[in-house]
C-alpha positions, -999 to 999 in steps of 0.1 A, spaced: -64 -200 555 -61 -203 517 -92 -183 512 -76 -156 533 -43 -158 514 -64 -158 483 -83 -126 495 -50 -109 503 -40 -117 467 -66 -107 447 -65 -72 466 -31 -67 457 -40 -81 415 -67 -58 416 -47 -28 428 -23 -36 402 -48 -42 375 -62 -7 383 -22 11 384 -18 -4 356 -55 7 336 -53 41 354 -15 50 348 -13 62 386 21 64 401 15 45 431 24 8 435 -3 -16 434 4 -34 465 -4 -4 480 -38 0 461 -47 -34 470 -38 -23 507 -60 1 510 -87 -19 492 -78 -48 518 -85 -24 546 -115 -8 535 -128 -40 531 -123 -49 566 -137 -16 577 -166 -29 560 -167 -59 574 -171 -44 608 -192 -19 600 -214 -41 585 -219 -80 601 -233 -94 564 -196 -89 552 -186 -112 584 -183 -145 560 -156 -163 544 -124 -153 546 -138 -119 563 -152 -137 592 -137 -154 623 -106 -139 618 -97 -151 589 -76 -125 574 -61 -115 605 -43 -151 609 -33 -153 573 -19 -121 578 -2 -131 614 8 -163 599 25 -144 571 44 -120 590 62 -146 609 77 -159 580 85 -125 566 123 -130 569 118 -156 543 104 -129 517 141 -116 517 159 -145 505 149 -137 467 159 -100 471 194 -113 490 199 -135 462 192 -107 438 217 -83 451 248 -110 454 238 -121 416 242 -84 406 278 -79 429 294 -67 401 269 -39 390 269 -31 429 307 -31 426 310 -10 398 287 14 413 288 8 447 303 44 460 270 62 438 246 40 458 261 45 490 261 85 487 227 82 474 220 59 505 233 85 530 216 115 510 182 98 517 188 90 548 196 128 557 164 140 537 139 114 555 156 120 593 153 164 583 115 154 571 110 136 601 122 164 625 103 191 602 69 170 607 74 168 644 84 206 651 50 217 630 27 188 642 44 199 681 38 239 674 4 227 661 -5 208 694 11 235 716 -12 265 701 -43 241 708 -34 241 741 -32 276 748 -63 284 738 -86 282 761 
């Protein structure tokens, strides 16, 4: 399981290291994401990848084992937001609209997305 963990890790380093060298403005986690899952694309794709923490699973129980302790991952971010109350009271009503606003855009986005992706599938269907 450490090897896993350790896998997991340096996918996310090197996807920051490569942010970071390229100036590209997507998060590093992210980069290291995708690298993590094009590894394991690999890995089935090809059975000589199947070793270490690739094989048996490996990767997929680090992750599992992970995710059900993700609640604990919060407590820093908690602790974050009540040592910074008074910034938060200062400008709470700005981050609350702003809070609201981007909730509006992301539900409109999500509604626009599904009416063209539905009108999309409906025209395949009519064509015979």
């Amino acid at each position: 399981m450490i090897a896993s963990l350790s896998l997991i890790l340096l996918c996310q380093l090197v996807g920051e290291v490569a942010v970071r060298a390229l100036a590209v403005p997507v998060p590093g986690p992210v980069v290291g994401l995708v690298l993590l899952l094009l590894l394991l694309l690999a890995r089935d794709r090809f059975p000589a990848l199947a070793r270490g923490p690739l094989g048996d699973d490996g990767v997929e129980s680090a992750s599992r084992g992970m995710l059900a302790n993700l609640s604990l991952l919060f407590i820093p971010a908690g602790v974050g937001v009540v040592q910074k109350l008074d910034l938060l009271a200062e400008h709470g009503i700005a981050v609350l609209v702003i809070l609201a606003v981007s909730v509006i855009v992301t539900l409109l986005a999500t509604v626009a997305t599904f009416v063209a992706a539905s009108s999309l599938l409906s025209r395949e269907e009519e064509r015979p």
